[in-house]
N, C-alpha and C positions, 0 to 999 in steps of 0.2 A: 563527703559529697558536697559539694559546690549550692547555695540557694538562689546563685545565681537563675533564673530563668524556670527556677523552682516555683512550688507551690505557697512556698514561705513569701513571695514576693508576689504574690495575686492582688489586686486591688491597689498598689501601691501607683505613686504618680510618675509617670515618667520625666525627667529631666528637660525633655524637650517642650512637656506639656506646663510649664512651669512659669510664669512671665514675670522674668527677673527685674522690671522696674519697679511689681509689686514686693520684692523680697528685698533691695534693695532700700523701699522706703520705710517696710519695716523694721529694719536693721540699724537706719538712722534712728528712730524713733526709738527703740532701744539703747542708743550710744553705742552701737558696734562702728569701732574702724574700719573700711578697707586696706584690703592688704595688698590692692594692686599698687603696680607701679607706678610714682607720680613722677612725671616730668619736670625737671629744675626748671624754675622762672631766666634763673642770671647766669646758669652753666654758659661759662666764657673759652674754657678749656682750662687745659694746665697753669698755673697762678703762682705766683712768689709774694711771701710777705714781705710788706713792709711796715717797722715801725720806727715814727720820727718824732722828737722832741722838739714843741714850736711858741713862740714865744704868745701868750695867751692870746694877745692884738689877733695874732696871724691867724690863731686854731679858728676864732669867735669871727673875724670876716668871711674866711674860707664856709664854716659849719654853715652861714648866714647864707652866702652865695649858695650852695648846693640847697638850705629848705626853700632859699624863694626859685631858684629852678626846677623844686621836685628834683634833685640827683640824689643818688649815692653817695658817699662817697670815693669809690673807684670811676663811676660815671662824673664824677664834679671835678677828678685829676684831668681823666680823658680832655674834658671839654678846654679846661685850658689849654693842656698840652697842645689839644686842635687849635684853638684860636691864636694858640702862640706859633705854629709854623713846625710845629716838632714832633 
């Protein structure tokens, strides 16, 4: 027999009666993760690696350019490639 809707479950809270920003915050407060789904920040789509060998001058100007723009660096290729017409 099923206790569904049984007598086993008198008194108990119902799910709807429940207000999940109080379960929520104490699930932080315990260190439990959510297991919902987080949406990607930088999801671009489908992507190709690339890796190049650059002569140090080049990696230390480029890395330079991208932290005083705040870029990436896939965001710090783009921005050239844009400024250069291509």
């Amino acid at each position: 027999m099923s206790v569904f809707g049984s007598s086993l479950n008198k008194g108990r809270t119902k799910a709807a009666d429940v207000d999940l920003t109080k379960v929520d915050e104490v699930a932080n407060q315990q260190g439990f993760v959510s297991r919902e789904a987080h949406q990607r920040r930088n999801y671009v789509g489908p992507t190709k690696a690339m890796n190049t060998k650059l002569p140090v001058e080049v990696y230390d100007r480029f890395m330079k350019f991208c932290d005083e723009e705040n870029l990436t660096i896939r965001k710090g290729i783009e921005r050239l490639l844009d400024q250069a017409g291509k």
